[in-house]
MIBANU-359246 format. One record per residue (C-alpha): x, y, z; residue in one letter. Coordinates in nm, 2 decimals, decimal comma. Layout:
// MIBANU-359246
{X->X Y->Y Z->Z code->A}
...
This chain:
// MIBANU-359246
{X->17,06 Y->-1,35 Z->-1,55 code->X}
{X->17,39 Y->-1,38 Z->-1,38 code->X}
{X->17,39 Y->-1,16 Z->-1,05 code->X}
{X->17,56 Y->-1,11 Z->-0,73 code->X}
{X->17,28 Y->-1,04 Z->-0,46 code->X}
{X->17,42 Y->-0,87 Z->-0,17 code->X}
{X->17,18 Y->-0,77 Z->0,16 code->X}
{X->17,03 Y->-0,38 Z->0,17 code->X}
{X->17,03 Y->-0,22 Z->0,54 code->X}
{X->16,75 Y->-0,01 Z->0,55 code->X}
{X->16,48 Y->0,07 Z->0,82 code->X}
{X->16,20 Y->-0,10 Z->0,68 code->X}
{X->16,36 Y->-0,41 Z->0,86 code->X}
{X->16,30 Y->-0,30 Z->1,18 code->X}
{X->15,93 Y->-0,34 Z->1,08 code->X}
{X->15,73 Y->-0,62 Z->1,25 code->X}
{X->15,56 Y->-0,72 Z->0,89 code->X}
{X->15,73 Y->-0,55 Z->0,63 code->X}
{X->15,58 Y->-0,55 Z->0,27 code->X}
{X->15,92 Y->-0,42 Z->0,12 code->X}
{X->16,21 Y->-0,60 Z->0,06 code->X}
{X->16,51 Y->-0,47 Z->-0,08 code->X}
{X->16,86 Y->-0,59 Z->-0,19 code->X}
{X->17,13 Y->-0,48 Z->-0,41 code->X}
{X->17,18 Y->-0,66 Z->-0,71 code->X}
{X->17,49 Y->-0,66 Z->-0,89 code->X}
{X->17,44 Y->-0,70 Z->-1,26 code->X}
{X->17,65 Y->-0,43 Z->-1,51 code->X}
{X->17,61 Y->-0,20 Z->-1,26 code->X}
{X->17,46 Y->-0,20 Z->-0,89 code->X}
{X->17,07 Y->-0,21 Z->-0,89 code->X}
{X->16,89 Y->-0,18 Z->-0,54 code->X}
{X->16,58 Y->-0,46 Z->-0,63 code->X}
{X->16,24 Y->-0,34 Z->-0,47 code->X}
{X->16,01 Y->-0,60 Z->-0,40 code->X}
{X->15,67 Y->-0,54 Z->-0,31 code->X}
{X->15,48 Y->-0,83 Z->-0,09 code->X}
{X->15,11 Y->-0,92 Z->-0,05 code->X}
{X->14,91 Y->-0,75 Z->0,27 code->X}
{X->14,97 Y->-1,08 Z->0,54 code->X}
{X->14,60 Y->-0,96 Z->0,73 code->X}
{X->14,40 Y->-0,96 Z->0,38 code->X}
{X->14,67 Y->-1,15 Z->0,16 code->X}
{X->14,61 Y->-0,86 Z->-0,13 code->X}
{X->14,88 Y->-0,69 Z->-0,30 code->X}
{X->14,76 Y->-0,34 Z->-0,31 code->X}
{X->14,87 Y->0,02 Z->-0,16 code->X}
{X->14,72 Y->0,03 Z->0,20 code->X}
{X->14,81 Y->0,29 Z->0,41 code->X}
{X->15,07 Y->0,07 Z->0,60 code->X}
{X->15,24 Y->0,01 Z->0,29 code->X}
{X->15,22 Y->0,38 Z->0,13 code->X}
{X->15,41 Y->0,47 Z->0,44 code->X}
{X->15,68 Y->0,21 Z->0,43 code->X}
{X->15,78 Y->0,31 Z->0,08 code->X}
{X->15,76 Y->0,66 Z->0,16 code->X}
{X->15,97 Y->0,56 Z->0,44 code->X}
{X->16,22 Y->0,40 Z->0,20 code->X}
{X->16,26 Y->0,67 Z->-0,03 code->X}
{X->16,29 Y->0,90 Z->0,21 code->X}
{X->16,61 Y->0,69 Z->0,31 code->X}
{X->16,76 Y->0,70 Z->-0,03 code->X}
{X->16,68 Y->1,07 Z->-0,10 code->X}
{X->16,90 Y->1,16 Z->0,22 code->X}
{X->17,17 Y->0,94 Z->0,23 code->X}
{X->17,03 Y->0,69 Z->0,49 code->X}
{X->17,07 Y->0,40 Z->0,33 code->X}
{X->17,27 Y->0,24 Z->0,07 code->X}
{X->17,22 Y->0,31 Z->-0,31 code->X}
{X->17,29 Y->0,21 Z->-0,69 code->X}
{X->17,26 Y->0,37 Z->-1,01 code->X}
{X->16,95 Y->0,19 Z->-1,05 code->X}
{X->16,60 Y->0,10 Z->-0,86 code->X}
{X->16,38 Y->-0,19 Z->-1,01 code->X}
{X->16,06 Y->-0,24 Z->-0,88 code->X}
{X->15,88 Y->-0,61 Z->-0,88 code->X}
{X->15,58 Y->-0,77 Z->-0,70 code->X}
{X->15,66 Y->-1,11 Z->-0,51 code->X}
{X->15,27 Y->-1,19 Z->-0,62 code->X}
{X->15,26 Y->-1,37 Z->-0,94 code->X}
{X->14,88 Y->-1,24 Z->-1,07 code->X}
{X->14,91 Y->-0,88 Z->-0,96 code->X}
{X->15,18 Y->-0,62 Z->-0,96 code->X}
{X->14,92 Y->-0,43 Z->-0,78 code->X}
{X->14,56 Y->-0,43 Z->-0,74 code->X}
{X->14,60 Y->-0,01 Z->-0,64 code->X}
{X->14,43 Y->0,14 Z->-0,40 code->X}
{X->14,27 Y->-0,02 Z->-0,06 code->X}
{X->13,90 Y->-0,06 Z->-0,14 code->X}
{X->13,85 Y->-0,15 Z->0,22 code->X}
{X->13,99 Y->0,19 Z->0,37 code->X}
{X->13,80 Y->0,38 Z->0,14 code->X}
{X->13,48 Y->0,26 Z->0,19 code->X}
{X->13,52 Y->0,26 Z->0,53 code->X}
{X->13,66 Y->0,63 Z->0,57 code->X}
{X->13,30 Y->0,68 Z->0,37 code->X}
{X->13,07 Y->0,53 Z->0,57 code->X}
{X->13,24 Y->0,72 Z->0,89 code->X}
{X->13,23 Y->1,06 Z->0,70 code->X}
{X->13,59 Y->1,06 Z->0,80 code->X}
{X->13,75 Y->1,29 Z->0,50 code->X}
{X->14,02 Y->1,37 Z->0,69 code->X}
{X->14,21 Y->1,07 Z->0,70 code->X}
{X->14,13 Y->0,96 Z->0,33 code->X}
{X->14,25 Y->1,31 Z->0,27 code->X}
{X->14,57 Y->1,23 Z->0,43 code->X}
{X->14,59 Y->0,89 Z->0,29 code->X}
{X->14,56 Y->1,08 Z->-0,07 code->X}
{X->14,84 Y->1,33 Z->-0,01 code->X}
{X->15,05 Y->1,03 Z->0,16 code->X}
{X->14,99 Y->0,88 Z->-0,22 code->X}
{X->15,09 Y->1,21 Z->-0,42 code->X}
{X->15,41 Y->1,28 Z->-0,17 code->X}
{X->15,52 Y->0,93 Z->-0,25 code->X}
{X->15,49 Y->0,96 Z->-0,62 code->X}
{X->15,63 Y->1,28 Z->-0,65 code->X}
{X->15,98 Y->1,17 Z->-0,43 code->X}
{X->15,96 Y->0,85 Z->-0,67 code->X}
{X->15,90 Y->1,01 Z->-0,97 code->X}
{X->16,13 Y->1,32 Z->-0,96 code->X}
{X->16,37 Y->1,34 Z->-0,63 code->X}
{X->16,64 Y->1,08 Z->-0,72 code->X}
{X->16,65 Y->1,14 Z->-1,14 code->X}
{X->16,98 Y->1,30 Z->-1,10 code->X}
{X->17,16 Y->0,99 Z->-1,02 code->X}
{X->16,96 Y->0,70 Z->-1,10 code->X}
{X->16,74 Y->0,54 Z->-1,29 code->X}
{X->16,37 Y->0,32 Z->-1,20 code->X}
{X->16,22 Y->0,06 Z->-1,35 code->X}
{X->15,91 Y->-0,13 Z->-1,31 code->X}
{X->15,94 Y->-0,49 Z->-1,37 code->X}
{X->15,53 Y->-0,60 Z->-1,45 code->X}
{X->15,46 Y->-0,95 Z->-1,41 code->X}
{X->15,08 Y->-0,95 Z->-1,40 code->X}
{X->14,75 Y->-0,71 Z->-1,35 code->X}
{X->14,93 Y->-0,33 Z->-1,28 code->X}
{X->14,55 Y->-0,14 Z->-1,23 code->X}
{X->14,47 Y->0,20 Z->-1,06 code->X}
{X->14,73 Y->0,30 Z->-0,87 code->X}
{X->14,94 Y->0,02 Z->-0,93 code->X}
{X->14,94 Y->0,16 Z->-1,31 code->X}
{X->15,04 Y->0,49 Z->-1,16 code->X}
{X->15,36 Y->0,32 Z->-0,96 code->X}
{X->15,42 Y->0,18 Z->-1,29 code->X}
{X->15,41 Y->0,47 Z->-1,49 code->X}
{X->15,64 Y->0,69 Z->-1,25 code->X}
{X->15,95 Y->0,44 Z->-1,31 code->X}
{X->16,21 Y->0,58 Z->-1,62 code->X}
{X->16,13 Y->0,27 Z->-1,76 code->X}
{X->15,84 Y->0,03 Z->-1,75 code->X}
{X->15,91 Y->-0,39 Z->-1,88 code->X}
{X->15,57 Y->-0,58 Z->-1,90 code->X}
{X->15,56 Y->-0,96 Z->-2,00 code->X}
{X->15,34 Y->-1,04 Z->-2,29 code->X}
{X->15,06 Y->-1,15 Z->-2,08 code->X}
{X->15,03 Y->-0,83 Z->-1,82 code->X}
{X->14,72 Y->-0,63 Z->-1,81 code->X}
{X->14,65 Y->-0,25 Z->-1,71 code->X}
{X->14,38 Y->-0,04 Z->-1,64 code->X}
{X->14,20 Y->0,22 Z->-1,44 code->X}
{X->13,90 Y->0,06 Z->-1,26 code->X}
{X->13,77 Y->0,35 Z->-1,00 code->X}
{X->13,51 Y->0,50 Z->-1,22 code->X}
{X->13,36 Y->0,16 Z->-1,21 code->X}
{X->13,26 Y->0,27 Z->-0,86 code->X}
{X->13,23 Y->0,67 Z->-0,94 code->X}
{X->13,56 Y->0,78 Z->-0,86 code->X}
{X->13,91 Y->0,85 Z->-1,10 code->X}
{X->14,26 Y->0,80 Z->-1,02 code->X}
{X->14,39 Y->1,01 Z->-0,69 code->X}
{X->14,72 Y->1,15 Z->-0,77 code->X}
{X->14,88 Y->1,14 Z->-1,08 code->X}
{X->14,73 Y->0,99 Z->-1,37 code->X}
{X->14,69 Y->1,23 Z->-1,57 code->X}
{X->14,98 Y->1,38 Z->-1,54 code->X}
{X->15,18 Y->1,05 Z->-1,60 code->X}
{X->14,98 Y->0,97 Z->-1,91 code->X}
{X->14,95 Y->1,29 Z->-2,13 code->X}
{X->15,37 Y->1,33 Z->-2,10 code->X}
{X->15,36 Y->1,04 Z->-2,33 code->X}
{X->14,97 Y->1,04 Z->-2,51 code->X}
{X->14,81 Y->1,33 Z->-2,46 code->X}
{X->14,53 Y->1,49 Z->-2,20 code->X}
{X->14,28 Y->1,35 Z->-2,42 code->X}
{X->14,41 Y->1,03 Z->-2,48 code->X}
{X->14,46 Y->0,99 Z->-2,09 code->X}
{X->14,12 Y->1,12 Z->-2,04 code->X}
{X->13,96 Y->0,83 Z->-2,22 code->X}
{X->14,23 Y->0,56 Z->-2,05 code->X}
{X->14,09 Y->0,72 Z->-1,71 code->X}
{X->13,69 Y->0,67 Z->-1,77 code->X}
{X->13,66 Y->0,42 Z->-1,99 code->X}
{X->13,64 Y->0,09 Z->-1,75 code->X}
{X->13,91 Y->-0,11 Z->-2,00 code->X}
{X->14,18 Y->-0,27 Z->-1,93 code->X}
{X->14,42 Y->-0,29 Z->-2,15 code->X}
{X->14,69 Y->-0,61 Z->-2,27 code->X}
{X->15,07 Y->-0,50 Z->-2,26 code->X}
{X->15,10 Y->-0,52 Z->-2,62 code->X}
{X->14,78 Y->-0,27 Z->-2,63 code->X}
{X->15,03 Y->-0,04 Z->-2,42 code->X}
{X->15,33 Y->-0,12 Z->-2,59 code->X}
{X->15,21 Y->0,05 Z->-2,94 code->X}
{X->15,05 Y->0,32 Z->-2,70 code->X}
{X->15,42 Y->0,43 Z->-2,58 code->X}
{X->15,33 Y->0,36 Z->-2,23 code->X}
{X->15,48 Y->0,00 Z->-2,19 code->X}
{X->15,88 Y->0,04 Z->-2,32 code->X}
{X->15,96 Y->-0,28 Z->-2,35 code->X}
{X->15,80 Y->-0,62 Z->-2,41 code->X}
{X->15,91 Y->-0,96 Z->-2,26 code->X}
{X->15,82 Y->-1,31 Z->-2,24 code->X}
{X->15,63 Y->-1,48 Z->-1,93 code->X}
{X->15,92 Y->-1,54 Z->-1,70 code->X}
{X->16,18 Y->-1,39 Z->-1,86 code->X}
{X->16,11 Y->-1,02 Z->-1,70 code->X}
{X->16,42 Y->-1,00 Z->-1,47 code->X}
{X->16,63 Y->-1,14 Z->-1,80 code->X}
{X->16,51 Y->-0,84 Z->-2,00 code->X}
{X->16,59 Y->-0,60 Z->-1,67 code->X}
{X->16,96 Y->-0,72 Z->-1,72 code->X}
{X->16,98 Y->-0,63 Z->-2,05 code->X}
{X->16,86 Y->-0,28 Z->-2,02 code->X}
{X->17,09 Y->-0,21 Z->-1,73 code->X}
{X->17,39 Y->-0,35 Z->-1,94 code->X}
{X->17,28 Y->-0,13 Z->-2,22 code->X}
{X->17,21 Y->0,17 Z->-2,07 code->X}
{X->17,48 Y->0,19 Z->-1,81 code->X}
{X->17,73 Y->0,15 Z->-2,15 code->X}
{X->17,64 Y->0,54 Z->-2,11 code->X}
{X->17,53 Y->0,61 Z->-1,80 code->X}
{X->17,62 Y->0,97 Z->-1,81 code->X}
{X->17,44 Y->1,07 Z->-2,11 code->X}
{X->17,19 Y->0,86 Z->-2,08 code->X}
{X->17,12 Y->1,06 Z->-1,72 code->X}
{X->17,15 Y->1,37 Z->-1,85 code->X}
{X->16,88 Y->1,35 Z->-2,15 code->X}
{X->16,68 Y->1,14 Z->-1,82 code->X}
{X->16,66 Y->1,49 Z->-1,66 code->X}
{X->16,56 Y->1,69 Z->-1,95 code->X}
{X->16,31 Y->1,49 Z->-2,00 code->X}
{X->16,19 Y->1,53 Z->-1,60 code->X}
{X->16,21 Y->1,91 Z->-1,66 code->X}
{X->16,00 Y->1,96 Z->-1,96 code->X}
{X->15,67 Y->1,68 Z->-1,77 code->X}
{X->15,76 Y->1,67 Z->-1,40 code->X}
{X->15,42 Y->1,64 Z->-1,22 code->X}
{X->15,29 Y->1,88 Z->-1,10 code->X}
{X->15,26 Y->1,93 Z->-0,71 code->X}
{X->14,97 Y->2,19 Z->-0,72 code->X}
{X->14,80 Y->1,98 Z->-0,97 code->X}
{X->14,84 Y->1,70 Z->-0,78 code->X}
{X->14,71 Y->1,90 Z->-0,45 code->X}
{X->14,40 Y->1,92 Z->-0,68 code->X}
{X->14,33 Y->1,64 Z->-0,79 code->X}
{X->14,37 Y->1,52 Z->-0,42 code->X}
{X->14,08 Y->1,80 Z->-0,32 code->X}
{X->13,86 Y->1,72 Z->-0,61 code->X}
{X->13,89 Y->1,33 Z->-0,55 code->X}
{X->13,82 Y->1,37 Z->-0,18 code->X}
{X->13,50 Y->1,55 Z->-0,24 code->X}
{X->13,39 Y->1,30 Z->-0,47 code->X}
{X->13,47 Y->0,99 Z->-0,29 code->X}
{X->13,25 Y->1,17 Z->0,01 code->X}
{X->12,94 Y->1,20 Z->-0,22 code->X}
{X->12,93 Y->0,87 Z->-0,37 code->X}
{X->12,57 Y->0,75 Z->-0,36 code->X}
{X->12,43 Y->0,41 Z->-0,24 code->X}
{X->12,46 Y->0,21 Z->-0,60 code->X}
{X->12,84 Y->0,40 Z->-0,62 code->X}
{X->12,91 Y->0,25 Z->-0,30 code->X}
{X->12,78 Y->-0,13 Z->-0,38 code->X}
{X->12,95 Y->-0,14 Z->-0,67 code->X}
{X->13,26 Y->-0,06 Z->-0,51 code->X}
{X->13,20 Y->-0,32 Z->-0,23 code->X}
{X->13,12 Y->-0,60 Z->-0,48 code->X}
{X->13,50 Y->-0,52 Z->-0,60 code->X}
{X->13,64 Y->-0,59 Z->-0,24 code->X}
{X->13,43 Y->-0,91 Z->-0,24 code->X}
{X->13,62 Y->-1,03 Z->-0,57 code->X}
{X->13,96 Y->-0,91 Z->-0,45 code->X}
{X->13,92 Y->-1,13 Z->-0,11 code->X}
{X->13,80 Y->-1,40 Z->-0,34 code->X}
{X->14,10 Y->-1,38 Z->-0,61 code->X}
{X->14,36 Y->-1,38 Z->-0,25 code->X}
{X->14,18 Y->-1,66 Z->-0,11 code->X}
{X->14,39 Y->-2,00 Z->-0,11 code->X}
{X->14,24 Y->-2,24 Z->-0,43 code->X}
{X->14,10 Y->-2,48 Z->-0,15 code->X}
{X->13,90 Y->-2,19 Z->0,02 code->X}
{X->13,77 Y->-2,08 Z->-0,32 code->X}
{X->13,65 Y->-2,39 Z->-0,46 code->X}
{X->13,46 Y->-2,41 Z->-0,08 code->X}
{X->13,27 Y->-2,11 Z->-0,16 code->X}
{X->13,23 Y->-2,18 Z->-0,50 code->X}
């Protein structure tokens, strides 16, 4: 892919550890490249509060004029397994074990604010597109999801792992997945524990195109050149399409509410099986040398 990269001011650089990066690309037309980075304290590449924030943060900036934009946003994990592992185990389970409802409640509307301004704010002049280079589960699917346009390389995975541990997806799930399959459909994707190949998604509707290991940003190119061809129709039919399955923000509220409640009642057995998830996410980020140790 031939490309011009030109630096993006925003305020995420005045961050000490920023997990965004950003920078304009300049392909057929202008793309502002999102690139999502791994946690540097627990080296997992997952939405932790810090990071729920500093996209929020970066939106916010593009909604209002704050900092530079194109006709297109593409986001893209710098980690090479996971596009995102979804929420942070860690900060749940430890909001449960102080009874602290408050602040996951806050952490869950943080979540739904941010897919809401992602998912519906900027559709009259741009387009998004998730680039999937690896595992896209909980609410890494959702990110996923909330894009115009979601590329997965052959070999990328997705699924919904929280009722493994008693809970369900926190914001918009359900809302993402019955635009395109149904209620029911999205029910079952939602509860069942599976997780899914891109090519299972692909003949689902839910992954729109298919690409080659490595050759996701090629495949990015090619849909900019093609759609940008027709920009202006192409965005009008885009916001048609928003107004007839938007989410829903009182829905979303719900959901919030209901998940909240549940997370707050999970028993003891709930609870182990979600920690025995954290102990295999610290062990997939560990370096090779520190897992063969413990191996």
């Amino acid at each position: 892919m031939n490309a011009v990269v030109v630096q993006h001011p925003n305020s995420l650089a005045f961050r000490a550890s920023p997990r965004i990066t950003t920078e304009i690309r300049r392909l057929h037309a202008d793309a502002l490249w999102i690139t999502l980075h791994k946690d540097t304290a627990t080296g997992l590449q997952n939405f932790t509060p810090d990071l729920v924030g500093e996209f929020h943060d970066l939106v916010e900036d593009l909604q209002y004029g704050r900092s530079a934009f194109a006709g297109y946003a593409v986001v893209q994990s710098a980690d090479s397994n996971y596009f995102s592992m979804g929420g942070d185990l860690r900060f749940f389970r430890d909001c449960i074990q102080r009874r602290d409802a408050l602040r996951l409640r806050d952490y869950s509307m943080r979540c739904l604010d941010l897919l809401l301004s992602w998912s519906g704010k900027m559709k009259d002049t741009s387009t998004s597109i998730a680039l999937v280079q690896g595992r896209a589960l909980g609410g890494g699917f959702e990110m996923a999801l909330s894009t115009d346009y979601l590329i997965a390389e052959e070999h990328s995975s997705f699924g919904f792992p929280e009722i493994m541990f008693g809970l369900f997806p926190c914001t918009g799930a359900m809302g993402l997945l019955s635009a395109r399959i149904g209620a029911r459909q999205a029910e079952r994707m939602m509860t069942n524990k599976k997780i899914y190949s891109a090519i299972e998604l692909y003949d689902m509707g839910l992954v729109d195109e298919l690409c080659a290991r490595g050759e996701g940003e090629l495949a990015v190119g090619r849909f900019i050149a093609n759609h940008a061809s027709r920009q202006k129709a192409r965005l009008k039919v885009q916001q048609s399409r928003y107004r007839h399955s938007s989410l829903d923000r009182a829905e979303g509220r719900r959901v919030v509410e209901d998940w909240v409640e549940t997370a707050m009642q999970l028993s003891p057995e709930e609870l182990r099986a979600m920690e025995m998830l954290i102990l295999m996410q610290q062990r997939e980020a560990a370096p090779p040398a520190r897992r063969a140790a413990v191996a």
